[in-house]
C-alpha positions in Angstrom: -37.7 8.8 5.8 -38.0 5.5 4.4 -35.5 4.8 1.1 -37.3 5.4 -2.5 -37.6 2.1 -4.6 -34.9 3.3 -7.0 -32.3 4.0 -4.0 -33.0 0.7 -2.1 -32.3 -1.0 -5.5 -28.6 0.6 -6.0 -28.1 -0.1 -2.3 -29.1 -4.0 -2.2 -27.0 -3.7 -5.9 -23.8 -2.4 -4.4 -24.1 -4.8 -1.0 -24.3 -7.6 -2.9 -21.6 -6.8 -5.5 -19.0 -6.0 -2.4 -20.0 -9.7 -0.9 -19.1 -11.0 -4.5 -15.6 -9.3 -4.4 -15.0 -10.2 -0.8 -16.4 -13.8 -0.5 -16.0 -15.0 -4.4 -18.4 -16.4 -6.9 -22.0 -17.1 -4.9 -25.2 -18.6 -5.4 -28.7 -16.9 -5.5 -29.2 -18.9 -2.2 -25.9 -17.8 -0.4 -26.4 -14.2 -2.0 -30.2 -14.2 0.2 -28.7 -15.6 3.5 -25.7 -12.8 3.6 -28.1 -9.7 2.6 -30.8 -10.8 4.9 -33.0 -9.9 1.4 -36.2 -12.4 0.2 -35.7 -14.2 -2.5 -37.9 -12.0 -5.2 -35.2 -9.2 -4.2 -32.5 -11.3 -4.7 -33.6 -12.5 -8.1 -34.5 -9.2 -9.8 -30.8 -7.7 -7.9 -28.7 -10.7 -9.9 -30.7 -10.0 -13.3 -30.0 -6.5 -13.0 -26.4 -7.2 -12.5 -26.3 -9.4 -15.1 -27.8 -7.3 -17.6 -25.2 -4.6 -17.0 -22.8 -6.9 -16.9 -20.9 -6.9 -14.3 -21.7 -10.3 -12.5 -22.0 -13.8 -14.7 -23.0 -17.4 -14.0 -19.0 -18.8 -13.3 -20.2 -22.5 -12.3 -22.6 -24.5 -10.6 -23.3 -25.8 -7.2 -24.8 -28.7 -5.1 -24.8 -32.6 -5.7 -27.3 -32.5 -8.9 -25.5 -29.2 -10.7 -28.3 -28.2 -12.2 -31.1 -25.6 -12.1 -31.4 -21.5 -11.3 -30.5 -22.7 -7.6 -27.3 -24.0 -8.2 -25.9 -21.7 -10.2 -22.7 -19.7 -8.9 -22.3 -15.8 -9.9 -19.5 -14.2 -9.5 -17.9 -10.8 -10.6 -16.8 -10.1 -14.6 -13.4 -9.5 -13.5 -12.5 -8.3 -17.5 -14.8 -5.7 -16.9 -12.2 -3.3 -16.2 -8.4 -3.6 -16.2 -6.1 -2.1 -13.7 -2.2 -0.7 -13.3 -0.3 0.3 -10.6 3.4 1.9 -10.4 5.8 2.3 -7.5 7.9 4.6 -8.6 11.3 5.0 -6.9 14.6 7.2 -7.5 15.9 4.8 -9.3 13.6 2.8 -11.3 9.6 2.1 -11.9 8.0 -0.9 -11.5 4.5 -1.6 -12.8 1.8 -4.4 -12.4 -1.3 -4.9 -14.8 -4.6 -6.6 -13.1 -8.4 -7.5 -13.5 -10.9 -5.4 -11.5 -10.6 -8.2 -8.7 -7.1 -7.3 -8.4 -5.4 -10.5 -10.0 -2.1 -9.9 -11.6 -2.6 -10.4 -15.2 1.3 -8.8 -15.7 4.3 -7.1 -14.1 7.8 -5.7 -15.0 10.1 -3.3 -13.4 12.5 -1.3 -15.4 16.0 0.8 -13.9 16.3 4.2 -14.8 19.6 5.8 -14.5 20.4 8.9 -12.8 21.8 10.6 -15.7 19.1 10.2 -17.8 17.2 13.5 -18.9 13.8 14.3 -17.7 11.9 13.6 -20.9 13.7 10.7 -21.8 12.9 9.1 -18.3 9.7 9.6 -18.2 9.2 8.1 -21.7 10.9 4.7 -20.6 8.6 4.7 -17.7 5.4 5.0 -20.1 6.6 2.7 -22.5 7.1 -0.1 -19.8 3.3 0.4 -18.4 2.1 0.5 -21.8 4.1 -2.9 -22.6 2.8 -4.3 -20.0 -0.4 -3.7 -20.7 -0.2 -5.2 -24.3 2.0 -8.2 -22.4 -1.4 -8.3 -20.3 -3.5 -8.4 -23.4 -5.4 -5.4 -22.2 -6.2 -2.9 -24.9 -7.4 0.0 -21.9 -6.4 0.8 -18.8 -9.9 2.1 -16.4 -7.6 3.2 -13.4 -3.9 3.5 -13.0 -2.6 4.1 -9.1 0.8 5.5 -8.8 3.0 5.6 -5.5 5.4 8.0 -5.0 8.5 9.3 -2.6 7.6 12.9 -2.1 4.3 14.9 -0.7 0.8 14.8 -2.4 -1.0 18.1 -2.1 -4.5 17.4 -0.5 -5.9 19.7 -2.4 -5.5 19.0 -6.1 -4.2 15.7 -5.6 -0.6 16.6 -7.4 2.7 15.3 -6.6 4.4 18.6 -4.8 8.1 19.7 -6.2 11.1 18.6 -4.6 14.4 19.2 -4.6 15.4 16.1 -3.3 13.8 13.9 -6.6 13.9 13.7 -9.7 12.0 16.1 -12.2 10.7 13.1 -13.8 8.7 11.7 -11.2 6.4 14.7 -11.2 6.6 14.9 -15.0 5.4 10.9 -15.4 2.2 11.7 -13.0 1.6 14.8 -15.6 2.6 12.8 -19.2 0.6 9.9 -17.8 -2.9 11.6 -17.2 -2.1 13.4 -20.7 -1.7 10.3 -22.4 -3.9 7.7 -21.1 -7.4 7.6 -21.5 -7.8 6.6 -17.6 -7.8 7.2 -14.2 -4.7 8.3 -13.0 -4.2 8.4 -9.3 -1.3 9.4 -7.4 -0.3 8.7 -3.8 2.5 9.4 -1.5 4.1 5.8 -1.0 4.6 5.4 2.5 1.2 6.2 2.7 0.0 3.5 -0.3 2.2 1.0 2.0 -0.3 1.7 5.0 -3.0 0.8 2.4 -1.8 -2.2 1.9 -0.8 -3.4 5.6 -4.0 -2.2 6.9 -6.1 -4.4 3.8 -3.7 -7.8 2.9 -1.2 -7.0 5.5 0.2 -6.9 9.6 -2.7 -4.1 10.3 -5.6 -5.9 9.4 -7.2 -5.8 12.9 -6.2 -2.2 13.4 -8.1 0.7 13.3 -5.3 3.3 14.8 -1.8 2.5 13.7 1.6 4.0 12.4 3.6 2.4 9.9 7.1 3.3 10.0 9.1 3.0 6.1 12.4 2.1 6.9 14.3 1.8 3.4 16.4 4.0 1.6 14.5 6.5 3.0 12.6 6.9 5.8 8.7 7.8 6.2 5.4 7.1 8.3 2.1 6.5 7.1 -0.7 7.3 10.0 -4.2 5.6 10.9 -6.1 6.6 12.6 -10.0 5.3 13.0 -9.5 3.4 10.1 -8.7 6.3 8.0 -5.2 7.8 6.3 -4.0 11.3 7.9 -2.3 13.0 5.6 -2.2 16.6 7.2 -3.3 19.6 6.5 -0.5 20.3 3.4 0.0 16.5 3.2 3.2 16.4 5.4 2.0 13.9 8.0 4.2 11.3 8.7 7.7 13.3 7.5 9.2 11.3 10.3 12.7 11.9 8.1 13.1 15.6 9.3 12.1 14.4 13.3 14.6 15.9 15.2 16.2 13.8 17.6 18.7 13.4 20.1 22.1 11.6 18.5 22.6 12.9 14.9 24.6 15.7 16.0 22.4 18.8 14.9 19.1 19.8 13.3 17.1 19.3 10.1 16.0 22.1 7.8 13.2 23.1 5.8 15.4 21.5 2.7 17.2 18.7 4.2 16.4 15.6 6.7 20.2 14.4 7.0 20.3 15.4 10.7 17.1 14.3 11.6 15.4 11.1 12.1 16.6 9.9 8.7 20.2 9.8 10.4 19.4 7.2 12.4 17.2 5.2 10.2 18.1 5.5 6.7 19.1 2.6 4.7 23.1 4.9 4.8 22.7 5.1 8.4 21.7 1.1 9.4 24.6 0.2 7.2 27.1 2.0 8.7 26.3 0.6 11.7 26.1 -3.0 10.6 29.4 -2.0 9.8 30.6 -1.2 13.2 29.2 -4.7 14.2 31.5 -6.4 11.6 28.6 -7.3 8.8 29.3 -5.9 5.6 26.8 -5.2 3.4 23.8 -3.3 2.3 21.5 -2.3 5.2 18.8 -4.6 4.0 21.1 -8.4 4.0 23.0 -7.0 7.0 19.5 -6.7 8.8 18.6 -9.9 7.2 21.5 -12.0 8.3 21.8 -10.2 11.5 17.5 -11.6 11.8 18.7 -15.0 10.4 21.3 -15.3 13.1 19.3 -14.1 16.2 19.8 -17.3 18.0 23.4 -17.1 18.8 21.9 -14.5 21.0 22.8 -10.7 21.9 26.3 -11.4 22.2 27.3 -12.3 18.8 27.7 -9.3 16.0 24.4 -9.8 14.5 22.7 -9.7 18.0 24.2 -6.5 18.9 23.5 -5.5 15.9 19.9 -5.8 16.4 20.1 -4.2 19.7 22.0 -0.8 18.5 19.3 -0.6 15.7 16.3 -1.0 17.7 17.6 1.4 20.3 17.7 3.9 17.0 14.7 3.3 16.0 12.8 3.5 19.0 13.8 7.0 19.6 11.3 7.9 16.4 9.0 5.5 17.9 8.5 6.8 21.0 8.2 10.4 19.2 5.6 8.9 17.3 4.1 7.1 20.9 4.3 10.4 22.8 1.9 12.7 20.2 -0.4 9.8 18.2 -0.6 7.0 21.0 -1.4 4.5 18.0 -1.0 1.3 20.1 0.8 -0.3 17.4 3.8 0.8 14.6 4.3 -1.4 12.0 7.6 -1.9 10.6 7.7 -1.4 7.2 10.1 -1.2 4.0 12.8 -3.2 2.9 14.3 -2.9 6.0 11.8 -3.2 9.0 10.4 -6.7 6.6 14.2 -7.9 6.9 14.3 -7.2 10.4 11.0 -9.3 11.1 10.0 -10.3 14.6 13.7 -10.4 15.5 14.3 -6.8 15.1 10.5 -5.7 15.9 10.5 -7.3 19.7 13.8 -5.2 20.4 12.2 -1.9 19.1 9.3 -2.8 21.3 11.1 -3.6 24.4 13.7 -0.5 23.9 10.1 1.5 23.7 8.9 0.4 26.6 11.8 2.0 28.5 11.2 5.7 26.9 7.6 5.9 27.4 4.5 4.8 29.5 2.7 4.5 26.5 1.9 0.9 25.7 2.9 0.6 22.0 3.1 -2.4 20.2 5.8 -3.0 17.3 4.9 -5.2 14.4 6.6 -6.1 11.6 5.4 -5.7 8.1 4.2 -8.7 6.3 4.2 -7.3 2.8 7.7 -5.5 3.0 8.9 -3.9 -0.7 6.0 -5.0 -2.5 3.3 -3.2 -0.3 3.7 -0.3 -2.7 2.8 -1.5 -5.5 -0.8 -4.0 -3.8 -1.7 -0.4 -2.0 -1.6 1.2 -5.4 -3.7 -1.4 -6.8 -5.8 -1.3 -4.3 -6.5 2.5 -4.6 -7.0 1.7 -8.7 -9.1 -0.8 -7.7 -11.4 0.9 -5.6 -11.1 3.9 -7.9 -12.7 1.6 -10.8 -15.4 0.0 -8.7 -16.7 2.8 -7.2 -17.4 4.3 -10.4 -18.7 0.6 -12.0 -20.6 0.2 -8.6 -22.1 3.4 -8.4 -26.0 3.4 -9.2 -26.0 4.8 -12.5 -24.3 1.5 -13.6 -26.5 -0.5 -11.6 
């Protein structure tokens, strides 16, 4: 059944609104050739967009500059303003950006463990909120928050835990209470994924696992393009894996003698430690990265080698049940680590399974957090903007 008039319209609309965003400002001419629509069609399509504001003339084209031909469109980026906020145990940070995902601001602000609940959360507002004025944006249309912790599937809420503080679930809470936006909230591991998979070390990957290797440890899983998050939201809990070499089990409350033990930010620097590098798990994995070329008989290359031995136990866990083809190597940590520490986990795989996995590092490290939680604001904000009743 052919489409009505009024759904072809929204259609042609919202093509040619995603070939704005993904190719830049274009001309009515370029706009024709990339939808494959005549030239009537693509007239009408930029008028309407114009008239409801959400594409404008930016510039001209061509040797002569002048006339409807030449003219360059491209998307009112100030049509809606975004924030995103990695949220972490020990602080917030927080970006500000236009609907094409420019950074307009960003700040990052410590919060102390002692600090009350309340009081916390309060900080944390007050530094989005300055950072919005900093921005000069007066509303926010979608706010993306990443999280440590599990997001229930159902209602989208951060779940309790024991293990963080009470003002991380507060924040998600005050935040959709007090701001007259969007407010969505992902778990970060997962909003890392978002990022790798868009900007990132995953881009040609449809079926991937991204293992967070920081202060804690977390996997984000792909598959057919899409985010698994399980049936509670637990996929990827890779913490509480139990594995040979910690020396007992995980519990229902605790991950300290699972996978965590091996590849927790505590547990790399304890064995940088025994390799003679002192210092926190991401500089010794650094330095020890730095330094590969004096080979694997120098501290920093056996270094290398006892970590990606521990990490490729998790790895080929991960290998046996999903068969991803490739693990990214994410966090502070697995960034640090780069190729150096990325070709050892890969080779060390190799020798645990017959499944061919490939080991990447990330390319977006810490900061992936914070770009896949303006990404999900982003696509929050245009695919309400985009939808047909705006267009």
């Amino acid at each position: 059944m052919p489409a009505s008039p009024s759904t072809a319209r929204a259609i042609n609309d919202r093509l040619a609104l995603r070939l704005l965003q993904d190719e830049g400002p274009l001309t009515a001419g370029q706009l024709k050739t990339l939808t494959g629509l005549s030239r009537p069609s693509v007239a009408d399509l930029v008028e309407r967009l114009q008239q409801s504001g959400l594409i404008r003339i930016v510039g001209e084209a061509g040797e002569q500059r002048r006339g409807p031909n030449a003219r360059v469109y491209g998307i009112v980026a100030d049509r809606a303003h975004l924030a995103a906020l990695d949220v972490r145990t020990q602080g917030v940070s927080v970006v500000v950006a236009d609907l094409l995902g420019a950074t307009l601001a960003e700040a990052t602000l410590p919060i102390d463990s002692d600090t009350g609940t309340e009081p916390a959360v309060e900080q944390a507002v007050a530094l989005l909120e300055r950072t919005a004025r900093d921005a000069g944006v007066a509303r926010l249309h979608s706010v993306g928050i990443g999280a440590p912790g599990l997001i229930d599937p159902v209602t989208g809420e951060l779940r309790d835990s024991g293990s963080l503080p009470a003002w991380h679930r507060r924040l998600v809470a005050a935040l959709q209470e007090r701001l007259p936006a969007t407010v969505l909230v992902e778990n970060e591991t997962n909003l890392a994924a978002v990022a790798e998979q868009r900007l990132g070390a995953a881009r040609d990957q449809d079926d991937f696992v991204l293992l967070w290797l920081g202060q804690g440890v977390g996997a984000a899983v792909v598959l057919g393009g899409k985010l698994r998050r399980g049936a509670s939201g637990g996929a990827g809990e890779i913490g509480f894996l139990p594995v040979p070499g910690t020396g007992g089990l995980p519990s229902a409350t605790g991950c300290d003698a699972g996978f965590h033990a091996l590849a927790g930010a505590a547990a790399v620097r304890e064995l940088a430690s025994r390799h003679g590098i002192e210092a926190d798990a991401e500089e010794a994995v650094r330095v020890a990265a730095a330094g590969d070329s004096g080979g694997p008989d120098g501290p920093g290359g056996a270094f290398l080698d006892a970590l990606a031995g521990q990490l490729a136990v998790g790895a080929a866990a991960v290998a046996a049940v999903l068969d991803p083809g490739c693990v990214v190597l994410g966090g502070e940590i697995g960034h640090a680590g780069g190729t150096a520490l990325a070709s050892r986990v890969e080779a060390r795989l190799a020798t645990l399974s017959p499944v061919s996995t490939e080991i990447r590092p990330a390319a977006l490290g810490g900061e992936a957090i914070l770009r896949g939680a303006l990404l999900t604001a982003r696509d929050a904000a245009q695919a309400e903007l985009f939808a047909p009743a705006h267009v």
